[in-house]
SEKOL-322105 format. One record per residue (C-alpha): residue number from 1; x, z, y. Coordinates in pm, whole numbers, plus 50000, padded with zeros to 5 digits. Layout:
N
   resi    east      up   north
    NUM       X       Z       Y
...
END
This chain:
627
   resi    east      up   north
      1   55022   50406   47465
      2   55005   50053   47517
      3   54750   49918   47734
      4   54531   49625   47508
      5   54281   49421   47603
      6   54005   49590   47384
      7   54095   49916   47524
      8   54081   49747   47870
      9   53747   49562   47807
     10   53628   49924   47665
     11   53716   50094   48003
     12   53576   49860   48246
     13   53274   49790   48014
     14   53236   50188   48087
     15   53350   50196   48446
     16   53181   49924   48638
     17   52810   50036   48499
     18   52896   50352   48673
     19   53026   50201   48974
     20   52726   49992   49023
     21   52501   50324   49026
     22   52724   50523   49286
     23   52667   50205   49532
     24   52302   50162   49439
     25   52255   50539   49520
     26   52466   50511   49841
     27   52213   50218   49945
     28   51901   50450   49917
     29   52072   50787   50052
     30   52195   50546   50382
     31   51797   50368   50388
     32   51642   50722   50310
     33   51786   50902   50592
     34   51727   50609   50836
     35   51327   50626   50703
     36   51328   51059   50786
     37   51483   50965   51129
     38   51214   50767   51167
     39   50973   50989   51031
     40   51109   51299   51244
     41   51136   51097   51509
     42   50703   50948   51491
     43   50660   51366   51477
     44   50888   51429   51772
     45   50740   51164   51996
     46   50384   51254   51908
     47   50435   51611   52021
     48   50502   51530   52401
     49   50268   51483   52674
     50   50180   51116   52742
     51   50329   51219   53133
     52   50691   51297   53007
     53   50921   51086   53255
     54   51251   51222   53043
     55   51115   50987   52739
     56   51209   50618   52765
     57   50900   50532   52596
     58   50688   50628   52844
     59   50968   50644   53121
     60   50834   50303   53260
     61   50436   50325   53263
     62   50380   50311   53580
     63   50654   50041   53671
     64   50613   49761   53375
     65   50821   49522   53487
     66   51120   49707   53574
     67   51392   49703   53399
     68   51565   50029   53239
     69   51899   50044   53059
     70   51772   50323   52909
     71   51500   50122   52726
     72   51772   49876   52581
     73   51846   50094   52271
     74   51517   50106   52233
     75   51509   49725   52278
     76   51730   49670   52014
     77   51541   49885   51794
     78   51260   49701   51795
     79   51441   49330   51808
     80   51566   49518   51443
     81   51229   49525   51312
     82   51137   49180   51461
     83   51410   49059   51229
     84   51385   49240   50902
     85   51026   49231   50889
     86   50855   48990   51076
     87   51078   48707   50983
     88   50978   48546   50661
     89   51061   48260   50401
     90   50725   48155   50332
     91   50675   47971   49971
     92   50316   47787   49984
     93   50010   47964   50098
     94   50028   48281   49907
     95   50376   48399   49912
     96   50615   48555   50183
     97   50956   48728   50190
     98   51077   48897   50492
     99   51460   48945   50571
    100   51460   49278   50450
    101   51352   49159   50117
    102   51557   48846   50120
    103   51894   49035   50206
    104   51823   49309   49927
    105   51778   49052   49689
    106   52082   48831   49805
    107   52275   49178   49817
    108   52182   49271   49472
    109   52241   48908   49288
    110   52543   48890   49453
    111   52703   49285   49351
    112   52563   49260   49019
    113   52734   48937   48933
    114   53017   48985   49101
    115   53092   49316   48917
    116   53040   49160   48572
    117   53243   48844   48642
    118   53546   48994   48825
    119   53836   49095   48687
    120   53810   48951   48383
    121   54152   48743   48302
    122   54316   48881   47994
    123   54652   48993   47954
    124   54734   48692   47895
    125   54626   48527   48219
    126   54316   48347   48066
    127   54088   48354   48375
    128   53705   48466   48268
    129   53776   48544   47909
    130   53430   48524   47714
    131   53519   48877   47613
    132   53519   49051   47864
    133   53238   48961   48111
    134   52966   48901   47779
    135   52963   49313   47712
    136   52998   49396   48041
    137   52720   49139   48124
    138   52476   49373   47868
    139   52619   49681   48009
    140   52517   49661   48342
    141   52200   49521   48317
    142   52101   49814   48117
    143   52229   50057   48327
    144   51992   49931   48550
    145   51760   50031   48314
    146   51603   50400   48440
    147   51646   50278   48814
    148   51423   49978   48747
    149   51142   50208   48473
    150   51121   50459   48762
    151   51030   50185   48997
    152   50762   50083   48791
    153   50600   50434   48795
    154   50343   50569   49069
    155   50537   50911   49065
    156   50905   50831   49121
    157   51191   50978   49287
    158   51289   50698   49508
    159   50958   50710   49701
    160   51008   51100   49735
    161   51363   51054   49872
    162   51302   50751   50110
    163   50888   50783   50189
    164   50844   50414   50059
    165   50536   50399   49895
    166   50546   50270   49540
    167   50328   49944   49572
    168   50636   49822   49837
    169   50932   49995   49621
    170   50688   49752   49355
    171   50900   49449   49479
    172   51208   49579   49468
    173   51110   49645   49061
    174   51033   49313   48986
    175   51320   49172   49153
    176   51571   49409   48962
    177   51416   49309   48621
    178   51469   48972   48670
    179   51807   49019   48762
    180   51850   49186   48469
    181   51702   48949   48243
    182   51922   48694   48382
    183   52222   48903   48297
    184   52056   48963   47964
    185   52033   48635   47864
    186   52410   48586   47976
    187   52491   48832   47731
    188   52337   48710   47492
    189   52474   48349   47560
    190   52805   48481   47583
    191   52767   48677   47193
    192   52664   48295   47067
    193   52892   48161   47188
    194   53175   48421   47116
    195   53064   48478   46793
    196   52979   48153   46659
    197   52870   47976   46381
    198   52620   48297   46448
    199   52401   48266   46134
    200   52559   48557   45920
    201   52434   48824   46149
    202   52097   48721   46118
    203   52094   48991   45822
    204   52219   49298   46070
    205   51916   49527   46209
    206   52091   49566   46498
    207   52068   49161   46571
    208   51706   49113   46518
    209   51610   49398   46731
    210   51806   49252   47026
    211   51653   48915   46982
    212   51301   49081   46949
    213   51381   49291   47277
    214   51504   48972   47439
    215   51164   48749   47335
    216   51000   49071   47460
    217   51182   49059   47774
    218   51115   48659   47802
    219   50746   48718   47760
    220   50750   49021   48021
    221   50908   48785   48299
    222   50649   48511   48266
    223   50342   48726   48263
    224   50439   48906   48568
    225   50507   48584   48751
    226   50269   48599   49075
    227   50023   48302   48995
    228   49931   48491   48656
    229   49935   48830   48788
    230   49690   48725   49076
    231   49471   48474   48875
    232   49464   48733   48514
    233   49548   49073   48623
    234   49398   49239   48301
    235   49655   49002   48069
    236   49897   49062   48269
    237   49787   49465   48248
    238   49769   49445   47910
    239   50115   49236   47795
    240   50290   49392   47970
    241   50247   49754   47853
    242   50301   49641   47514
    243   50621   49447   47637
    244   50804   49670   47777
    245   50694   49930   47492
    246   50859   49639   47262
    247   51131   49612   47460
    248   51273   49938   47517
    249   51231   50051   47131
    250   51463   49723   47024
    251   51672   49773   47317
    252   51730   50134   47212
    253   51766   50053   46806
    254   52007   49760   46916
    255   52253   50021   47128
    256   52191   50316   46909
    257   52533   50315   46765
    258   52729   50251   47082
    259   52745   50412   47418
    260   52484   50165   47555
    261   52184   50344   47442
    262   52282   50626   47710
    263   52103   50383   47941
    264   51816   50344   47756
    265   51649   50632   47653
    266   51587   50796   47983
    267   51359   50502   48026
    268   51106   50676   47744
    269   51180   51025   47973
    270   51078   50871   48340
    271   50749   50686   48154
    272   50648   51003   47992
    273   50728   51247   48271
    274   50508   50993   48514
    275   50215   50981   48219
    276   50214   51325   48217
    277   50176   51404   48571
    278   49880   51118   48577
    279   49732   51304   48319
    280   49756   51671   48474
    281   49623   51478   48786
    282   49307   51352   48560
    283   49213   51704   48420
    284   49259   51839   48749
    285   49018   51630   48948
    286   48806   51533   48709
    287   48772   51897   48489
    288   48394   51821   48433
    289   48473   51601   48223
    290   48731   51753   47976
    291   48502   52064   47899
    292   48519   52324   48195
    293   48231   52451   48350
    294   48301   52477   48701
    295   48246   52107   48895
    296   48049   51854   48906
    297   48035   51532   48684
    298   48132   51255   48896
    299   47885   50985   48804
    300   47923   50673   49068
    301   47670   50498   49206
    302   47796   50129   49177
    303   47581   49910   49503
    304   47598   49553   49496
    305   47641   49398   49888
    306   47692   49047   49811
    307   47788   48810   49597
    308   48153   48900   49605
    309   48165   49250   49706
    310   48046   49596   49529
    311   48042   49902   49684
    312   48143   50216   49448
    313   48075   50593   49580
    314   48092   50910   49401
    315   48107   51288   49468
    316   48440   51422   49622
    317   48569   51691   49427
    318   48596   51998   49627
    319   48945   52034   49577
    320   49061   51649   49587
    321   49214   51557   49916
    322   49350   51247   50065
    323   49470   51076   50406
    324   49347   50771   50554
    325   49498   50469   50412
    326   49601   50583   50028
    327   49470   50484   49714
    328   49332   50639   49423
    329   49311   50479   49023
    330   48975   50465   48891
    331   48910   50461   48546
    332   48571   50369   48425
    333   48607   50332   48020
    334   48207   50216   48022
    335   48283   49898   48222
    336   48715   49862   48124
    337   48845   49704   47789
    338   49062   50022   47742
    339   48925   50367   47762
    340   49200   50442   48065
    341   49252   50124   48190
    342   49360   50200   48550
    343   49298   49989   48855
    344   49383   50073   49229
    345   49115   50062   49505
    346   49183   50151   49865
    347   48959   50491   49982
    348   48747   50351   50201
    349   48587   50719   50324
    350   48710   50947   50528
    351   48863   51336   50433
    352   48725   51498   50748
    353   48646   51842   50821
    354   48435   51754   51142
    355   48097   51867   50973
    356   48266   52129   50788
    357   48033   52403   50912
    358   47927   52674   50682
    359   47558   52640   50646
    360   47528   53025   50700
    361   47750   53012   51057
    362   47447   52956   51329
    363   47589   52717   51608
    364   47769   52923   51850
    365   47884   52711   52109
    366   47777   52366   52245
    367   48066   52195   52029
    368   47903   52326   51700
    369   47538   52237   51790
    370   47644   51911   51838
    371   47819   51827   51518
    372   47555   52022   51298
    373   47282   51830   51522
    374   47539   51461   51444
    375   47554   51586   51072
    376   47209   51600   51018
    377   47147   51250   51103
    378   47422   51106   50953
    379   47192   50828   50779
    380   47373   50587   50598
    381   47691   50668   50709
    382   47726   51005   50534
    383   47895   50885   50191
    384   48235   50816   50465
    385   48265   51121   50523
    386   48126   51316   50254
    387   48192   51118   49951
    388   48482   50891   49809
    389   48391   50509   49849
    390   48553   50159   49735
    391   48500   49832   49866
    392   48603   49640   49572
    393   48625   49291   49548
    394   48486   49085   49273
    395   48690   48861   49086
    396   48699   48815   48699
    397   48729   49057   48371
    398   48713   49420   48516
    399   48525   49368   48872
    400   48294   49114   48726
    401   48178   49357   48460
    402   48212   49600   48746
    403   47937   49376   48935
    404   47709   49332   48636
    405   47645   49689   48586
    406   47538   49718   48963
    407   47339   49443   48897
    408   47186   49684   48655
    409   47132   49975   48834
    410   47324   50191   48627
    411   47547   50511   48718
    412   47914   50423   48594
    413   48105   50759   48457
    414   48472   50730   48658
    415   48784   50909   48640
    416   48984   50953   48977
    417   49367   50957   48953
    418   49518   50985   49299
    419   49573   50986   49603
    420   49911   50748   49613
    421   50098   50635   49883
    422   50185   50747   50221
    423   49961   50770   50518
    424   50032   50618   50833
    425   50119   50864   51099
    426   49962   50699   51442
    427   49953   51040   51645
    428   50246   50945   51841
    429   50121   50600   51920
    430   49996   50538   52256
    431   49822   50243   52159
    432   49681   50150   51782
    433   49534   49798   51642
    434   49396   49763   51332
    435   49355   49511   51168
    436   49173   49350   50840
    437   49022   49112   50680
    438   48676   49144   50433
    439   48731   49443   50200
    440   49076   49515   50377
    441   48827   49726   50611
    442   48883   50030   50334
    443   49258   50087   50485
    444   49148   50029   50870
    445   48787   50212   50873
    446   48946   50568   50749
    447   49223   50515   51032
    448   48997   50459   51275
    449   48814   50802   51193
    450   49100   50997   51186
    451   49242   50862   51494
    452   48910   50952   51677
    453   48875   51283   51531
    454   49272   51361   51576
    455   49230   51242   51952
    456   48910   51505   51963
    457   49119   51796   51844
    458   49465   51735   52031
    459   49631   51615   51768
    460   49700   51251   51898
    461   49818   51052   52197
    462   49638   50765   52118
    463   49471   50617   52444
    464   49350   50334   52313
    465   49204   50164   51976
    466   49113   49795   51877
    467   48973   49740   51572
    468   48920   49346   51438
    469   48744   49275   51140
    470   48737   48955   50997
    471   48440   48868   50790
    472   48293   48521   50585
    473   47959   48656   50653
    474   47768   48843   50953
    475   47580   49009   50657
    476   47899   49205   50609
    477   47874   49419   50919
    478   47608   49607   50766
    479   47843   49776   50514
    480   47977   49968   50835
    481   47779   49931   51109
    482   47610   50284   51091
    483   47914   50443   51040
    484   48077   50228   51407
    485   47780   50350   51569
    486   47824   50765   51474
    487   48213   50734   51534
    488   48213   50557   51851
    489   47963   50830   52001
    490   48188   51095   51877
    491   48527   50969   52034
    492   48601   51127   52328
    493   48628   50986   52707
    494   48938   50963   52674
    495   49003   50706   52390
    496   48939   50356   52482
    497   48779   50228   52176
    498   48742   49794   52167
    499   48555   49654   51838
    500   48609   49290   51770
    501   48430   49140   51451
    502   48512   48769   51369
    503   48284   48586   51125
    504   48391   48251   51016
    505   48086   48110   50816
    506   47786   47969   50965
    507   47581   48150   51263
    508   47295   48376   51169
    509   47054   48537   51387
    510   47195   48925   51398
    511   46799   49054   51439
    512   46681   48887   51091
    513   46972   49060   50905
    514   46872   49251   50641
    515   47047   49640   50646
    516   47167   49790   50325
    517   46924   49802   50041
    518   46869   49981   49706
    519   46959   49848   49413
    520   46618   49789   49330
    521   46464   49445   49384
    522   46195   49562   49648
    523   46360   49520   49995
    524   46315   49886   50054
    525   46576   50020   50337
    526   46740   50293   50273
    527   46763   50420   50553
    528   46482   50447   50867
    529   46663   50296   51140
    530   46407   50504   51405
    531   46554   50820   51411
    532   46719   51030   51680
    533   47069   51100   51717
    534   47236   51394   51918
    535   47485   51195   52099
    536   47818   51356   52313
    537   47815   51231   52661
    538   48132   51210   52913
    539   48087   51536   53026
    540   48077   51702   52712
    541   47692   51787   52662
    542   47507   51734   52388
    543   47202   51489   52442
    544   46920   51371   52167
    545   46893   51001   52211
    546   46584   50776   52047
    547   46618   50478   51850
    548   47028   50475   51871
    549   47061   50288   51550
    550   46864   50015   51624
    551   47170   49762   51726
    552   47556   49822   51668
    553   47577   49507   51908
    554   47371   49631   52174
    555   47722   49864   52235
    556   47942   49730   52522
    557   48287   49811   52295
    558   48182   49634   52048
    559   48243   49209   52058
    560   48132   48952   51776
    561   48256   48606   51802
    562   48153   48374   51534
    563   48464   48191   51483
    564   48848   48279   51307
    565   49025   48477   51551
    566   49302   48416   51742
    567   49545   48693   51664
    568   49831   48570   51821
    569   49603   48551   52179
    570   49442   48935   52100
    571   49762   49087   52012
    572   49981   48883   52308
    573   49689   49018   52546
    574   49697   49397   52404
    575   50138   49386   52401
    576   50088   49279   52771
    577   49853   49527   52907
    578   50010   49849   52672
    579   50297   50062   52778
    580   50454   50327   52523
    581   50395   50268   52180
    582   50215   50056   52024
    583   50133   50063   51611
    584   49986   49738   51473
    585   49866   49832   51105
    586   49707   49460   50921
    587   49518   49454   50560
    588   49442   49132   50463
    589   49503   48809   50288
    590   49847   48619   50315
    591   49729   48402   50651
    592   49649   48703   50827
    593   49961   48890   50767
    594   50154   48534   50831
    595   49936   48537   51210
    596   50017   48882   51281
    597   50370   48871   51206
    598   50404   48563   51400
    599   50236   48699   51654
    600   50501   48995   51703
    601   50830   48806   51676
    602   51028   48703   52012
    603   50943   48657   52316
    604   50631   48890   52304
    605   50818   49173   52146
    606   51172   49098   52203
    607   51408   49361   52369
    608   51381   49230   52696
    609   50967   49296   52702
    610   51088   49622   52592
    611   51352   49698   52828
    612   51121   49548   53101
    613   50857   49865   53016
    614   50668   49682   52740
    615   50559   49891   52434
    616   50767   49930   52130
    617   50588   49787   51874
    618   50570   49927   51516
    619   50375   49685   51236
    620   50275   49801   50912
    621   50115   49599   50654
    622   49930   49687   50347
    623   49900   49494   50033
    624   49638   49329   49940
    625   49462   49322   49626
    626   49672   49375   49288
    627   49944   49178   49292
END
């Protein structure tokens, strides 16, 4: 049989789609088994005893400043993280690509074109004939398809296999899409042109649902631009559901009658799989709500603390678990446009079992006295450890509404969908700083907690903890202060605990603060401030201590400078005086990621500090509000 070049164009048009998936899938397989190295590896390390000589990590703590071969892997390790993730292309004040990001994108672009562009001279040695790169164009961006839907979900397989939470895979969506829309559009170019004078298709189905998917597609790509997602989150919530809804059905009708549409319809499979398991998730954890008798209505209690910042806390169903650092959807259909309208918040409690004792169990040992003695006098601070709570943020649309009806006093009915995203594992770190700015405290707060009460049980190496918090206003310290106070008594001796809190707005006089209040107008406290405490000493005893709230500042740990903070001085400092490893974990705006990363690049963590017995130093950053 002759070889033509329709049948040609036909078998490439069929080929290279595939092609592009076996290398895409080869890319995650290669990053997912570097990520459970990693992951092994964290569980591994955290398992030995801080006094191992055999590990390189901790090979060198007594000698820091001599120099070990065996450190230079190591070294070169972390001069690979330096690199991928700590270098950045920075575009204005709000926006910043590291290398990793940069070289995926570069990498992508650059297969994707190149596999619809090459071989594409006709048998007649007419280089880039129109015909066959314009289908092939439209193939391969929808085979991308189901890859880029599934990225889009909060339940998708990519994060299982690699242990990438969605909200970073969340970047790697939006880049793919506009990739594709780019090839889209040369498709379409390429049919114009091909095809022209174009006019008597206009009358073919087929042709008006492609151009209908494409102004779909056009509208999609502009709304999720950055500027508009930050500044109108809702629209941008709201167009693009029904764009993509839009554009999927006239992709699907438009490749119905050709092999094409084998691309598209998993796309309706992957959303409805992920809706459904969001929805089992709802009945689950919220059952009160859908008619079953066993649970309790979660009703929140919505507290205004200032101006720009509402605190949200609700009852934790019994059988709803989470770890410190995920995030949960809440859906509150009195105070959202839509009756499941779904935004993310941070947890900013804590899932602890430390005053977990049956009421029926009489104390039995010291140990137990004192936490049912601690639990009793909790105060203020008991909703972070025995309630879910959300610093949220107030902005426009949803959190402004979100505001008013604290303003008013009034319980908000809320449906939890969650927990999503991974946790970070610092067990195996030797030393941990956390870091974050204004509500960003959510992420750190809960780490902090479980890193004290992991250290108390055995389940850490952590030696050592600083915590910064960066704050507009000194009122701010009062949304946590209680709870600083109860978890610093309840580390142990052996955890080396250093508080910094930075506020940046105008001195006030830390006595004349007010504390938290009700939401009623009378400046009632709710909480007396006079009580006793039973407080752990160094030797382990129990002692009952008067007045202990009275100050968080009055504690020695515990620093607040009113001015920004130098991160690149605290961090330099903490990478100098640490040996092991060392986990830097940041949650805030775009300058204080930009500081921190800076602040880890060469020479302070380069792999000649490491080699020389300086920490390996591990950052992770968390986004940032929604987009």
């Amino acid at each position: 049989m002759a070889v033509t070049d329709k049948s040609l164009r036909s078998t490439r048009n069929q080929l290279y789609p595939q092609q592009a998936w076996y290398c895409i899938g080869l890319f995650i397989f290669i990053i997912a088994i570097f990520q459970w190295i990693s992951f092994f590896h964290s569980k591994f390390a955290g398992k030995r005893p801080t006094s191992n000589a055999s590990d390189p990590e901790h090979a060198s703590e007594h000698r820091r400043h001599a120099f070990s071969w065996r450190r230079i892997p190591l070294g070169l390790v972390n001069a690979y993280r330096v690199i991928s993730f700590r270098w950045t292309l920075e575009f204005g004040k709000s926006y910043t690509l590291n290398m990793a990001e940069v070289f995926v994108t570069v990498a992508y672009i650059v297969f994707l074109f190149v596999w619809a562009f090459i071989n594409t001279t006709d048998l007649e040695s007419h280089e880039l004939d129109i015909s066959y790169w314009c289908n092939r164009a439209g193939m391969l961006a929808s085979s991308q398809f189901p890859l880029i839907t599934a990225l889009g979900t909060k339940n998708n397989i990519v994060s299982l296999i690699t242990g990438i939470s969605y909200d970073k895979l969340n970047y790697v969506h939006r880049m793919m899409s506009r990739v594709a829309f780019v090839l889209l559009w040369v498709h379409v170019g390429g049919e114009v042109v091909r095809h022209a004078p174009f006019q008597p298709y206009f009358t073919q189905p087929w042709l008006l649902w492609g151009l209908v998917a494409m102004v779909a597609s056009t509208i999609l790509c502009i709304v999720s631009l950055r500027p508009v997602r930050a500044q109108a989150y809702e629209l941008f919530f709201y167009v693009h559901f029904a764009m993509v809804s839009i554009f999927l059905i006239g992709a699907y009708i438009h490749t119905q009658d050709s092999d094409v549409a084998f691309w598209i319809y998993p796309c309706f499979v992957i959303w409805g799989l992920d809706r459904l398991i969001r929805t089992l998730r709802l009945v689950v954890f919220n059952h009160s709500y859908f008619g079953f008798r066993s649970g309790s209505t979660m009703d929140a209690t919505a507290e205004l603390l200032s101006d720009d910042f509402v605190r949200l806390r609700f009852h934790r169903p019994s059988h709803f678990h989470w770890t410190p650092g995920q995030t949960a959807y809440l859906i509150m259909p009195s105070v959202s446009r839509l009756p499941f309208e779904a935004h993310p918040f941070t947890i900013a409690s804590f899932d602890s079992t430390l005053f977990d004792v049956p009421k029926e169990q009489k104390p039995t040992s010291e140990k137990y006295a004192e936490i049912s003695l601690a639990e009793g006098n909790l105060g203020s601070s008991a909703p972070f450890w025995k309630e879910l709570v959300f610093f949220i943020n107030v902005r426009e649309g949803f959190t402004a509404r979100l505001k008013d009806a604290a303003l008013k006093g009034d319980k908000v009915k809320v449906f939890v969908d969650g927990p999503y995203g991974p946790s970070p594992d610092l067990g195996s770190y030797d030393t941990s700083v956390l870091i974050a700015g204004g509500s960003g405290v959510s992420y750190t707060l809960p780490v902090l907690l479980d890193t004290i009460e992991r250290v108390r049980n055995g389940a850490s190496r952590c030696r050592r903890v600083v915590f910064i918090w960066l704050i507009r206003s000194v009122d701010h310290i009062h949304w946590i202060d209680d709870v600083l106070i109860r978890a610093l008594r309840l580390a142990p001796p052996s955890l080396s605990i250093s508080i910094h809190i930075h506020v940046t707005n105008t001195p006030a006089t830390i006595e004349t603060l007010p504390r938290s209040y009700d939401r009623t107008d009378d400046v009632k406290p709710v909480r007396d401030d006079s009580r006793s405490e039973v407080v752990e000493l160094q030797d382990g005893k129990a002692m009952e201590i008067s007045n202990v709230n009275d100050s968080l500042f009055a504690i020695e740990s515990v620093k607040i400078a009113h001015q920004r903070a130098d991160l690149r001085a605290i961090l330099r400092d903490e990478v100098t005086a640490a040996t092991g490893r060392m986990s830097v974990s940041v949650c805030g705006s775009q300058s204080i990621t930009r500081s921190v990363r800076g602040a880890l690049r060469f020479p302070v963590s380069s792999p000649l500090s490491v080699a020389n017995g300086g920490p390996s130093v591990t950052l992770h950053i968390e986004s940032f509000g929604y987009a």
